[in-house]
C-alpha positions as CSV (number, residue, x, y, z in Angstrom):
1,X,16.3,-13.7,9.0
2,X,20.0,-12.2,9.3
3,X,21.2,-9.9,7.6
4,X,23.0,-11.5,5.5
5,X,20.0,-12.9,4.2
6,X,18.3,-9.7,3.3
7,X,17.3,-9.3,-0.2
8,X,18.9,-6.5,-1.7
9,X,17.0,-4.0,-4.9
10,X,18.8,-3.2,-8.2
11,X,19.6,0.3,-7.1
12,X,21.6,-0.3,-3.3
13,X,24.6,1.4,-3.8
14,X,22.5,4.2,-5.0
15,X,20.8,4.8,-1.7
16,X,23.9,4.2,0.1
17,X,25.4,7.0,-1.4
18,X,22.9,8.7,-0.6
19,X,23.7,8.2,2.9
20,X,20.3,5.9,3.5
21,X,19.8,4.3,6.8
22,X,18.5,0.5,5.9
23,X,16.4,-1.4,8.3
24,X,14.7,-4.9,7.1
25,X,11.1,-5.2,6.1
26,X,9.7,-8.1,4.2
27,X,12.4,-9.6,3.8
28,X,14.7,-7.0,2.3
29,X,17.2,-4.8,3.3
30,X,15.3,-1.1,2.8
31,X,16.4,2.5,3.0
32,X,14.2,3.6,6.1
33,X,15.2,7.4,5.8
34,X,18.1,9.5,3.8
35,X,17.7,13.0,5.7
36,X,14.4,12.4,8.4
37,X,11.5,11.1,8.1
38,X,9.6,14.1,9.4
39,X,11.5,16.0,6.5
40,X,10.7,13.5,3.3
41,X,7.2,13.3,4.6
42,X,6.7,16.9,4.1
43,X,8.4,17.5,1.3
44,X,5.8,14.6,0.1
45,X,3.0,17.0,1.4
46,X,4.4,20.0,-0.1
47,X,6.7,19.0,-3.3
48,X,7.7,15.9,-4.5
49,X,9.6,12.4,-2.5
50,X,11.0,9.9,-4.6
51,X,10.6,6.0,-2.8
52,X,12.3,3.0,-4.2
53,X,9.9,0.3,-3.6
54,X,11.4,-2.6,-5.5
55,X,11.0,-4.8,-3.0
56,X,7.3,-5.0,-3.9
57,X,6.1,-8.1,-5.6
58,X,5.2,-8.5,-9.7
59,X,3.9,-11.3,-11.4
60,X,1.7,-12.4,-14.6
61,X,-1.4,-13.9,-15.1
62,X,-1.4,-15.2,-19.3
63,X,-3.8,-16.9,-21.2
64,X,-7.1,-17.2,-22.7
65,X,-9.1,-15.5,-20.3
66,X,-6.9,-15.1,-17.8
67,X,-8.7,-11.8,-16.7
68,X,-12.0,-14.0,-16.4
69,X,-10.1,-16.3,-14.6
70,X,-8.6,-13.5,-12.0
71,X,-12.1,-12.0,-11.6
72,X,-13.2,-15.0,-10.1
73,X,-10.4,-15.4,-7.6
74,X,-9.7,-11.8,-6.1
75,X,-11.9,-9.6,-4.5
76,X,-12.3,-6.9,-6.5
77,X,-14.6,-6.6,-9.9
78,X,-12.3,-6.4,-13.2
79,X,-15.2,-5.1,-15.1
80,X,-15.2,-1.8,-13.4
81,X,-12.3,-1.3,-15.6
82,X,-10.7,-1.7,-18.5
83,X,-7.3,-2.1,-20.3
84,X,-5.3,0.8,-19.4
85,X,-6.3,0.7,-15.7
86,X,-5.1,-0.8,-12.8
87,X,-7.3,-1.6,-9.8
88,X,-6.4,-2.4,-5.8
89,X,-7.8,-5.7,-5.0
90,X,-7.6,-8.4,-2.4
91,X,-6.3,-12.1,-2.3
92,X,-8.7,-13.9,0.1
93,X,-8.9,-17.0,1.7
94,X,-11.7,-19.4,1.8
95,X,-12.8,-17.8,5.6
96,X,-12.4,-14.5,4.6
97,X,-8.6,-13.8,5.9
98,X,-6.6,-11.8,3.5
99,X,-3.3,-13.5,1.8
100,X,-2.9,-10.1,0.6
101,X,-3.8,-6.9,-1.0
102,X,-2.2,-5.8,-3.8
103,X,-3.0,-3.8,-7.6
104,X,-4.1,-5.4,-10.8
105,X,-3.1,-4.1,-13.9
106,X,-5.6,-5.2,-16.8
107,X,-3.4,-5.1,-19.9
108,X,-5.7,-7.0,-22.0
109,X,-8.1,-10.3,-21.9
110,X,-5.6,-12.7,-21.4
111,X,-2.9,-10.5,-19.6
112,X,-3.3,-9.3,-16.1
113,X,-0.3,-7.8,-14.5
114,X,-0.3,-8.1,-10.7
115,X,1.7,-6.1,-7.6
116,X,1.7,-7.8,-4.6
117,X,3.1,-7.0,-1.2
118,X,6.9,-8.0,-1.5
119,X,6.8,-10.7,1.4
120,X,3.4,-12.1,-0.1
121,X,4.4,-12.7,-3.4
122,X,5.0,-16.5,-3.5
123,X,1.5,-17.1,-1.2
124,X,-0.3,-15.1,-4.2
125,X,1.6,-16.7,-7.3
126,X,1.0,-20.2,-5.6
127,X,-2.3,-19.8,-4.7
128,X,-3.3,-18.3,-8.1
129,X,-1.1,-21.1,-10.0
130,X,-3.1,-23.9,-8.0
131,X,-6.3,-22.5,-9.3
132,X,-5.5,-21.9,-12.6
133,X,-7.5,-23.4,-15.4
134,X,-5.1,-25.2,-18.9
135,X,-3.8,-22.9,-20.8
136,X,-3.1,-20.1,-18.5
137,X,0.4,-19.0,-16.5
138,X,1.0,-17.4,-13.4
139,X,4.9,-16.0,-13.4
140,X,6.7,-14.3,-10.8
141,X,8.8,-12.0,-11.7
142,X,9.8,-10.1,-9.1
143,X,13.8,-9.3,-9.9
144,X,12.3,-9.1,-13.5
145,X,11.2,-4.8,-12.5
146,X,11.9,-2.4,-10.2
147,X,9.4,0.0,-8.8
148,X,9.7,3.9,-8.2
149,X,7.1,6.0,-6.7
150,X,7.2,9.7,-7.7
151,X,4.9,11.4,-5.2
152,X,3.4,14.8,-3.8
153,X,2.0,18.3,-5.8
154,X,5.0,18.6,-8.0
155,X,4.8,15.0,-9.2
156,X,3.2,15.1,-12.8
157,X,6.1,18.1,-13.2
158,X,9.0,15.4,-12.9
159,X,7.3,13.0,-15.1
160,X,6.7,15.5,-18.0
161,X,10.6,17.0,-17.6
162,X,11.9,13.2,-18.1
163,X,9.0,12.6,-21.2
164,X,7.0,10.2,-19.7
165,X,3.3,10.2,-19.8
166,X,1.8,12.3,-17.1
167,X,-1.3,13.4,-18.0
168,X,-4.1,10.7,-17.3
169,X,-6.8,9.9,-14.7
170,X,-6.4,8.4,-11.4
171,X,-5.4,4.4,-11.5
172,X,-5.0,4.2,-15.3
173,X,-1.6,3.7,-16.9
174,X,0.2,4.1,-19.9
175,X,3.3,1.4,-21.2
176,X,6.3,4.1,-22.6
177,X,9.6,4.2,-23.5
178,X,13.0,6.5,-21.9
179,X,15.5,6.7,-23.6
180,X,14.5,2.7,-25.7
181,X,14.0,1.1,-22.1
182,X,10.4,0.5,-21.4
183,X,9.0,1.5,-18.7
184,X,5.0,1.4,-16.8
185,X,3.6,4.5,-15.4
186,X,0.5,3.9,-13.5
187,X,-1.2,7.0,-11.8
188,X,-1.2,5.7,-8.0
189,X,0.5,5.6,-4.8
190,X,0.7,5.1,-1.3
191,X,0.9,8.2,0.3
192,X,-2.7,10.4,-0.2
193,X,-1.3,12.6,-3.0
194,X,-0.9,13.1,-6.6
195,X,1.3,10.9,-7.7
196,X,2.9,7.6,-10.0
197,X,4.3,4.5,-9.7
198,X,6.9,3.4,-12.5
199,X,8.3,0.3,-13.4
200,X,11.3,-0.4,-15.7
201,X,13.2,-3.3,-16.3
202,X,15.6,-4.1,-13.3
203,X,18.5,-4.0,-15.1
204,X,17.8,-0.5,-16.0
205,X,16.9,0.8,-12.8
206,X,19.8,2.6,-11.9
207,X,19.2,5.0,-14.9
208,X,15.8,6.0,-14.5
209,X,16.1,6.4,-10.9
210,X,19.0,9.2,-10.6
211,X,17.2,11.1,-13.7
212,X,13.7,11.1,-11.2
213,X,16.0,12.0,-8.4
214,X,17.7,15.2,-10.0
215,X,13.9,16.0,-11.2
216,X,12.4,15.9,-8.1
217,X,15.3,17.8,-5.5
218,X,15.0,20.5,-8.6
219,X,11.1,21.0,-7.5
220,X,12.1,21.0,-4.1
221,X,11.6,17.5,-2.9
222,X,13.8,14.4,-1.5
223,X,14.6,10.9,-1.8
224,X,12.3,9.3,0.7
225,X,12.3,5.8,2.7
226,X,10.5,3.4,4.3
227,X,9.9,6.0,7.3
228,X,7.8,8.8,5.7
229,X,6.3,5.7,3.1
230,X,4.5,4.6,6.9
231,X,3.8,7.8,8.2
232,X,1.8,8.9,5.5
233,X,-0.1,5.8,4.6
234,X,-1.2,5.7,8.5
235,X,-2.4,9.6,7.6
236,X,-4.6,8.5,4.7
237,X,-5.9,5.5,7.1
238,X,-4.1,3.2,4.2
239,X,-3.9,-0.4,5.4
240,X,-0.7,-2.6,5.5
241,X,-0.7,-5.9,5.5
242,X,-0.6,-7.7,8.6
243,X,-1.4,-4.6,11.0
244,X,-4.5,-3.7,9.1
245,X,-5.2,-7.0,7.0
246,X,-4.0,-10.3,7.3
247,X,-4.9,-13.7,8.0
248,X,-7.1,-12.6,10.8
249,X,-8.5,-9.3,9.7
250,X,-11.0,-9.4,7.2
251,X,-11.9,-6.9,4.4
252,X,-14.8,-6.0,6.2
253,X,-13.3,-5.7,9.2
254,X,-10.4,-3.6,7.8
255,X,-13.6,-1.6,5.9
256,X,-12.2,-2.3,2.3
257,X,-15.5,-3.7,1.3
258,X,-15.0,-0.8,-1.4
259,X,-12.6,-3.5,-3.3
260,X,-14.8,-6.3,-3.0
261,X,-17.4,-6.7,-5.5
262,X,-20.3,-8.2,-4.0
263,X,-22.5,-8.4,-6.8
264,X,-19.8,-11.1,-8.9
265,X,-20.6,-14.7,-8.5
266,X,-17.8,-15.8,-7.5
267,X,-14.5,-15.0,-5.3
268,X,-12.6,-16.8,-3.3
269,X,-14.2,-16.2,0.3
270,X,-17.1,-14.4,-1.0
271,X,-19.7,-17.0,1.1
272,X,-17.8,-16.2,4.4
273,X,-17.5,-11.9,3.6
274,X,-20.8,-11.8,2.7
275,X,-22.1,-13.4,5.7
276,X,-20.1,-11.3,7.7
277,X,-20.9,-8.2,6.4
278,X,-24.5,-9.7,6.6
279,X,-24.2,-10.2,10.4
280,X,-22.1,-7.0,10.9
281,X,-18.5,-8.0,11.9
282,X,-17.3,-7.9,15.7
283,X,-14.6,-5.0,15.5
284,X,-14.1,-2.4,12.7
285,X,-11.2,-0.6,11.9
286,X,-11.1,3.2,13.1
287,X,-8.3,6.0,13.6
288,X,-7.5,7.3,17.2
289,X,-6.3,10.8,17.3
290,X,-4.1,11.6,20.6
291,X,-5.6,14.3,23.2
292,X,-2.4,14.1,25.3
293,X,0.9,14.6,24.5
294,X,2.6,11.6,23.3
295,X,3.1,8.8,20.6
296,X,0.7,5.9,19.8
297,X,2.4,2.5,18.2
298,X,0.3,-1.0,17.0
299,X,-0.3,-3.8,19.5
300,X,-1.2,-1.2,22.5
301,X,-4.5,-1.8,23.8
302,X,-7.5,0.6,23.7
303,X,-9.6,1.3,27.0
304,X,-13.2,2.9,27.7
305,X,-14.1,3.2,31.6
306,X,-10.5,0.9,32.3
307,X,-12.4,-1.4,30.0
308,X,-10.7,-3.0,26.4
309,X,-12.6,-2.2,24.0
310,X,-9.6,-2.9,21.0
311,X,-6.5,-2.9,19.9
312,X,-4.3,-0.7,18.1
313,X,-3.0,-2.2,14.7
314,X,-0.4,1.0,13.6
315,X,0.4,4.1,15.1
316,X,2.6,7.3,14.4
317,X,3.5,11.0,14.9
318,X,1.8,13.0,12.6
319,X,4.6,15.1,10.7
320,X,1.3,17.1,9.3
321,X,-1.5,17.4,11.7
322,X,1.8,17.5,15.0
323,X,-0.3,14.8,17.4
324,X,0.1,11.3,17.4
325,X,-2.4,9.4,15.3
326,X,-3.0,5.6,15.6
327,X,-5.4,3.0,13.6
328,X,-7.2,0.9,15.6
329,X,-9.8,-2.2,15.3
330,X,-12.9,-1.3,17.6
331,X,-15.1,-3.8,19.5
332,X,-18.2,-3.3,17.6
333,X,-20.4,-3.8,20.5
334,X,-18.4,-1.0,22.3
335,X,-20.7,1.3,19.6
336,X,-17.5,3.9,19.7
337,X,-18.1,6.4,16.8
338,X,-16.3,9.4,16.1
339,X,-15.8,12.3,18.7
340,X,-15.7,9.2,21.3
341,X,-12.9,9.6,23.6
342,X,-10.9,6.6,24.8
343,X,-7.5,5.6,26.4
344,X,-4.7,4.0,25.1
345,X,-2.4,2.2,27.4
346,X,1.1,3.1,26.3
347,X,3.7,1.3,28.1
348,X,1.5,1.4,31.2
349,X,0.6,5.2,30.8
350,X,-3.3,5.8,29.9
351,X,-2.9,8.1,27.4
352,X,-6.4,10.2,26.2
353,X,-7.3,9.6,22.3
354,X,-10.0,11.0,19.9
355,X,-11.4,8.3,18.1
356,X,-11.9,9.6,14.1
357,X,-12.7,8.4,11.0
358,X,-9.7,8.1,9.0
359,X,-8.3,10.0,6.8
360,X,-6.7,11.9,9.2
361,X,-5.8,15.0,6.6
362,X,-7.3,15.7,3.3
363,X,-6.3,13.0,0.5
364,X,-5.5,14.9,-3.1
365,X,-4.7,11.4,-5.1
366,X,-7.5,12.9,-8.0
């Protein structure tokens, strides 16, 4: 895709302004970093960062019992929860691959809101839209809201300054209003820390964004990109699709069996998960923490005794821990667990790695 192609969000200019350095991803031209990434990422850590994740997917699921019906497609079980909450679920196929992962919101019976990965979106709207029973709707409407993430320790303090609802457990949300726009607060996030994902209306994104960005520098944080967003997912251990999931890489594999709900009759790849997880799967996801100096990167392979024993599917510095930090999917038979040292050829350098169980720093998202 050119550049020229590149989808752009609602709020461009903004980031320009704000001297952003774009790079494409999904699809979409994204502000990568505004000051440094090692710089957003701790102020994430510490304060507050402020991420403009528009580019991520929305889309409606309507009708009578059109949470039934999205129970028995995605992974995860929609009665653990209730209206109010959201929940982070997976779109499988019929082998067990992953389409994608993404959060439901259940807003009522016959209303489930869904967030998909941005480049995703169509496989998950088609897919659900093909299975859908007469009488209920699957919309995209991805240009229809942007998405903000207010993240990091001072978090719920820039909500409450701007009046919107703050106060509420982790992964439940409340519907509100700023200034007679609407606008969805959900208590989530990618990053590990306290934090809240918001959507208003595209059309009014511009607003609501400056007002969270004035908020959040005045607690001591930054506007952060697509840069720190990586770093500190890969911290928590957080997958992305098509490192850690995809077509390829199962939910057991990727060890989100914690968002599949075994015990509901039905899913779509539920026969081929549960046989897997049944017969143990062949590699498992792990995190590799770097001995020697140096920085690990997905697709480098992992060695025991100048053997491969797996295969590195994102890697980082470490802004917080200072080391570089990788994820990894480990031959099971290998029988690597943690403390295990390994190698990881980088660019034909064997370079010495810990392997861990992720996450690599202490998560505070409750």
């Amino acid at each position: 895709m050119s550049d020229s192609e590149l989808l752009q969000g609602p709020i461009h200019a903004v980031h320009a302004e704000l001297g952003a350095k774009f790079a494409p991803f999904g699809g979409w031209e994204m502000p990568v970093q505004y000051g440094g990434t090692v710089r957003e990422h701790l102020a994430v850590r510490t304060a507050a960062g402020l991420f403009d994740v528009s580019h991520l997917g929305k889309a409606v699921v309507r009708g009578p019992g059109a949470a039934e019906f999205v129970n028995t497609a995605l992974t995860n079980d929609l009665h653990r929860i209730r209206p109010g909450k959201a929940q982070y679920t997976l779109c499988c196929t019929a082998d067990g691959g992953v389409i994608d992962d993404l959060i439901a919101y259940y807003v009522g019976d016959d209303e489930i809101f869904l967030v998909p990965n941005a480049a995703n979106t169509p496989a998950v709207v088609a897919a659900l839209a093909a299975a859908a029973p007469a009488g209920v709707t699957v919309t995209d409407l991805h240009r229809d809201y942007a998405v903000f993430a207010v993240q990091g320790p001072a978090s719920a303090r820039v909500l409450e300054a701007l009046g919107l609802p703050a106060d509420m457990e982790y992964m439940a949300y409340a519907d509100a209003e700023r200034n007679g726009s609407p606008v969805r607060v959900c208590r989530t996030g990618y990053t590990g820390e306290h934090g809240y994902e918001l959507l208003p209306r595209w059309s009014e994104a511009e607003s609501l964004f400056r007002a969270l960005l004035a908020e959040v520098t005045a607690a001591g944080g930054l506007p952060a990109g697509l840069g720190a967003r990586d770093t500190l997912r890969t911290e928590m251990g957080y997958p992305l699709h098509g490192h850690e999931l995809s077509a390829d890489i199962s939910p057991v594999q990727a060890r989100a069996g914690w968002a599949v709900g075994w015990k509901k009759p039905e899913f779509w790849g539920k026969a081929a998960l549960e046989q897997e997880k049944s017969a143990g799967p062949r590699r498992i996801l792990m995190g590799l923490k770097a001995i020697d100096r140096g920085v690990l990167r997905g697709g480098q392979a992992v060695l025991r005794a100048g053997e491969a024993v797996g295969e590195t599917t994102s890697g980082t510095f470490s802004p917080s821990l200072e080391v570089g930090i990788a994820l990894a999917l480990l031959d099971t038979a290998a029988g690597l667990e943690p403390g295990a040292e390994v190698e990881v050829d980088v660019r034909g350098r064997r370079l010495r790695a810990e392997v861990v169980r992720p996450p690599f720093v202490t998560p505070h998202t409750s």
